[in-house]
C-alpha positions in Angstrom: 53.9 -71.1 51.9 50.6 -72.8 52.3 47.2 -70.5 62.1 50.4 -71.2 62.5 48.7 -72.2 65.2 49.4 -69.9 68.0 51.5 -66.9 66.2 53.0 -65.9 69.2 54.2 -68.9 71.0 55.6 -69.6 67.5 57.3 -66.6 66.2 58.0 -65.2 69.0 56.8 -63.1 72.2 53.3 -60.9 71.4 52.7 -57.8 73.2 49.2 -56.2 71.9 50.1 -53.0 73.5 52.8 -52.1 71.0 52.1 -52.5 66.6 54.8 -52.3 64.4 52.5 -52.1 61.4 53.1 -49.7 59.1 51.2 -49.0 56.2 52.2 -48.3 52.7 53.7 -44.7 52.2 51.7 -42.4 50.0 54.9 -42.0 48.5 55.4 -45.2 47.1 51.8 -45.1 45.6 52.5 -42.1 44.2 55.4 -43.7 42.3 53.5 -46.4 41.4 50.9 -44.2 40.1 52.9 -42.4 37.6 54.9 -45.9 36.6 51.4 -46.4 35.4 50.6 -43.4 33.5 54.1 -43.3 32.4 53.2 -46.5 30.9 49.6 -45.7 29.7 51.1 -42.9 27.8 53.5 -45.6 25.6 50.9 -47.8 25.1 48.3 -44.5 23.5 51.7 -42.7 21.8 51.8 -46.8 19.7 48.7 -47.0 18.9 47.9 -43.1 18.2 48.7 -43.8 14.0 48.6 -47.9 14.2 46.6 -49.4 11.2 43.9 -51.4 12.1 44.6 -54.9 13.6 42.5 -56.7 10.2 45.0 -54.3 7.8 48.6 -54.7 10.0 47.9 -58.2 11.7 50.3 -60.4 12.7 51.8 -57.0 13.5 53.4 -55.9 17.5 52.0 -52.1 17.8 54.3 -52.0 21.3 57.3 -54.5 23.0 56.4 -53.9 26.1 59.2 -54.8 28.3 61.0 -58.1 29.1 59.6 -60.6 31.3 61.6 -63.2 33.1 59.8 -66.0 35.0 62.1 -66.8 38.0 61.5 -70.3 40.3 62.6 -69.5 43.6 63.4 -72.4 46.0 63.4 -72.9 49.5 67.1 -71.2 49.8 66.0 -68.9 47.8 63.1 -67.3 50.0 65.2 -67.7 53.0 68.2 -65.4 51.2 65.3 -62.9 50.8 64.0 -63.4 54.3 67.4 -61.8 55.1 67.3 -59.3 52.9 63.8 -57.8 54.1 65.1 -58.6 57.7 67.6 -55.8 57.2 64.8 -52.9 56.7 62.1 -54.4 58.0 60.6 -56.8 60.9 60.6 -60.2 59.1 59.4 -63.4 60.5 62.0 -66.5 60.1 60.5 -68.3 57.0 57.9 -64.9 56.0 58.8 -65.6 52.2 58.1 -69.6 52.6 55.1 -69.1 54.8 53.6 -66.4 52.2 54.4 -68.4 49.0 51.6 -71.3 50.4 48.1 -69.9 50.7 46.6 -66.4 51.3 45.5 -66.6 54.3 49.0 -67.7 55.6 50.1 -64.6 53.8 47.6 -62.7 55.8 49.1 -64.5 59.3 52.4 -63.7 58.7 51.6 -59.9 58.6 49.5 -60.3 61.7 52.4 -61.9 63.2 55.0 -59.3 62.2 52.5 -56.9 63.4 51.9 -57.3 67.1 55.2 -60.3 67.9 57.9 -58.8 69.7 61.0 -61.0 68.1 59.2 -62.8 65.3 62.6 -63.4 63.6 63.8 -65.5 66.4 64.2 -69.0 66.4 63.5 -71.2 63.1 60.8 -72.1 60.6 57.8 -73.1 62.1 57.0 -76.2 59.5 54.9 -77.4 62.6 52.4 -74.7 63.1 52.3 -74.1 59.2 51.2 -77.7 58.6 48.7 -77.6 61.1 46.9 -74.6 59.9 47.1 -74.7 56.5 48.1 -78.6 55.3 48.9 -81.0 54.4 47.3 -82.9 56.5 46.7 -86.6 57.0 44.1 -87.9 53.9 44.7 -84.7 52.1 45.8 -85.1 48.4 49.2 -83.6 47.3 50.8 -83.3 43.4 54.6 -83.6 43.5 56.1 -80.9 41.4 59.0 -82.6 39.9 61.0 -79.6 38.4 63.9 -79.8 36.2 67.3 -77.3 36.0 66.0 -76.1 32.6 63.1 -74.8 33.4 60.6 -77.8 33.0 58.2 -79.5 35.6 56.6 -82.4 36.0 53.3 -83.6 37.8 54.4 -86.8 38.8 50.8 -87.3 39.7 48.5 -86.9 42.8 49.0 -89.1 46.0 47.5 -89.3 49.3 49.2 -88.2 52.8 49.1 -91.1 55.0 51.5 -89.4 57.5 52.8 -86.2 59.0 55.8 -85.8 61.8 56.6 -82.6 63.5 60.0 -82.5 62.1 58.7 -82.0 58.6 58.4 -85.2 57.3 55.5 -86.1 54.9 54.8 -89.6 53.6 52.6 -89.8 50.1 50.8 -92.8 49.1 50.2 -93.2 45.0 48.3 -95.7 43.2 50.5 -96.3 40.1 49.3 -97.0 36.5 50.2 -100.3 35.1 51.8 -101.0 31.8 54.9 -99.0 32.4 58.2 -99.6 33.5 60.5 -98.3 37.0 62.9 -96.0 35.9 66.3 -97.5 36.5 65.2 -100.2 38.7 63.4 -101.6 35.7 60.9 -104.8 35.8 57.4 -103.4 34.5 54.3 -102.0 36.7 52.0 -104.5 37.8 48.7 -103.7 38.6 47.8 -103.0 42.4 51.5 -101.4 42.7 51.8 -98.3 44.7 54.6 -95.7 45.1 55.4 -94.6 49.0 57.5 -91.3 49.3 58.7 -89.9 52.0 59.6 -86.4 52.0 61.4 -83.8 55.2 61.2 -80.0 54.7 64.5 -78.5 53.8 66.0 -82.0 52.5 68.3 -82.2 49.8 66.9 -85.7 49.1 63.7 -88.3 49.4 63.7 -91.9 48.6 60.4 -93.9 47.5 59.6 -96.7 47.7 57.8 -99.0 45.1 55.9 -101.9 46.4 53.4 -105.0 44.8 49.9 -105.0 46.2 51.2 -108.0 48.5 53.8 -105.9 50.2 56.5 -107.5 47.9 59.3 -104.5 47.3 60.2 -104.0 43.8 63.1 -101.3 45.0 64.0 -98.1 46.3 64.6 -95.1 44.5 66.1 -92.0 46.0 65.6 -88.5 44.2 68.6 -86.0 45.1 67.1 -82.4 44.6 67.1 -78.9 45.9 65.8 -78.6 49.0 62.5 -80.2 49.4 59.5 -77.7 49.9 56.1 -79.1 51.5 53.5 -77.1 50.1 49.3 -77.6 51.3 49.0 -79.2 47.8 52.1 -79.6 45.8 55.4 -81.1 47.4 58.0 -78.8 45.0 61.9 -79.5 44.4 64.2 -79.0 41.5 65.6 -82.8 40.2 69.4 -82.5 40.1 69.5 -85.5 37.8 71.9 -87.8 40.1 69.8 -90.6 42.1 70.7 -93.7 44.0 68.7 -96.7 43.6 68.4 -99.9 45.5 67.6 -103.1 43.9 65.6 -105.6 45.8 68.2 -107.8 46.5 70.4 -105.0 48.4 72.4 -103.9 45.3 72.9 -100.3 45.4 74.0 -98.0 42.7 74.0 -94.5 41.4 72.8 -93.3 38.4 72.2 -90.5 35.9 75.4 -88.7 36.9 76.3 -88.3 32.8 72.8 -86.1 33.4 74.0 -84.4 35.9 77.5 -83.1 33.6 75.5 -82.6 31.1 73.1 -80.1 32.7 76.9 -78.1 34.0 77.9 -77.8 30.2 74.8 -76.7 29.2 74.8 -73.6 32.2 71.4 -75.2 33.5 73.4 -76.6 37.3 76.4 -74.8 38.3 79.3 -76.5 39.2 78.9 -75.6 42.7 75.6 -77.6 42.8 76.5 -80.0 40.9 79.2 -80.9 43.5 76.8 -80.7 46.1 74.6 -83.1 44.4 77.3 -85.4 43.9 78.2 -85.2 48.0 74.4 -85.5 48.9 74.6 -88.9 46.5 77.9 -90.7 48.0 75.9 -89.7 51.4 72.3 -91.8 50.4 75.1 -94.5 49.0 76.8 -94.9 52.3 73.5 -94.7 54.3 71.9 -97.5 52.0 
């Protein structure tokens, strides 16, 4: 997503003798060339005899074809990390890598270029971090998605720490007035949110505290796995969460969410019992 450092100690052995870069074929251009025309052509045959737009409007002079807008998640890239893997050199985590900044998309091609066995060995969250963020004191939006289709901004917060292994902790200022979701007990002022995020987790508990340190409880998200992106931190909510109450009570909650997102086609029933394993696992750890 968003240099790896050192491309080569990271991906794999570089030789600069040998490129396995290989530009786009003229005949793929050429095909993309006459999609083009092909489609140039519709659009002029539709509005060859169209009435003007003040005499037909609201009127649709062509359809066009259909668009779907697909979120991909972490698994996701990786399935189609495979998939290129079987025609072409691919880099473990090329679709990740590519889907975080530009330039990371323009290191990952380098890599594949001149590295030897770039598919070898595993993601390098490490390396990716480092070049490209977050970094400590940077500001990061969690992207809190939903099965349907929504998302969330649940608002910006601060990195106050990075580990190698892909954790992230998030520091946010929270607006009082309010109330904490399932934990209840309303937002004072001076209270702040501390979530703690690892690449590739199915999970991430927060934390709320008072601005003397007091803990007003815990609350643990269960979600697809957890993608750390230089300015967004990006998951899909699978409605089941655990909570802890400051006196050690722990519970789970939103589960009738959780079936009704499976009746309603939005979490398969696959997932769903996934979700419900991942949550009997936070339970037992809390």
């Amino acid at each position: 997503m968003r240099s790896h450092g050192r491309p080569g100690r990271t991906a794999g052995r570089c030789s600069t003798r040998r490129s396995r870069f290989r530009p786009r074929s003229r005949r793929s251009s050429a095909g993309t060339i006459e999609r083009l025309s092909e489609r140039a052509a519709d659009l002029d045959a539709a509005l060859a005899d169209a009435d003007p737009p003040a005499d037909a409007a609201p009127a649709v002079y062509w359809p066009g074809e259909r668009s779907v807008y697909c979120w991909f998640g972490r698994d996701s890239r990786f399935a189609l990390d495979g998939r290129r893997r079987a025609a072409t050199t691919t880099m473990a985590g090329h679709h990740r890598i590519k889907a975080a900044d530009e330039r990371a998309s323009s290191g990952v091609d380098f890599v594949e270029a001149v590295c030897d066995s770039p598919d070898e060995g595993e993601f390098p969250f490490d390396a990716v971090t480092r070049q490209f963020g977050p970094a400590e004191g940077d500001s990061v939006s969690i992207g809190h998605g939903k099965p349907d289709g929504r998302c969330y901004d649940l608002g910006p917060g601060e990195v106050t720490g990075r580990s190698t292994n892909g954790q992230v902790t998030v520091r946010r200022e929270l607006t009082p007035g309010g109330t904490y979701d399932a934990l209840g007990g309303e937002i004072q002022p001076g209270d702040v949110a501390i979530t703690k995020v690892r690449e590739g987790r199915w999970w991430y508990p927060t934390v709320y505290r008072g601005e003397d340190g007091e803990t007003r409880g815990t609350y643990v998200n269960v979600c697809t796995p957890v993608e750390v992106f230089p300015r967004t931190v990006r998951y899909v909510d699978l409605h089941v969460d655990v909570i802890k109450q400051p006196d050690g009570t722990v519970e789970r909650v939103d589960a009738d969410e959780l079936a009704a997102a499976v009746d309603a086609g939005d979490i398969s029933p696959a997932l769903a019992e996934k979700a419900r394993d991942v949550a009997t696992a936070v339970e037992n750890a809390l």
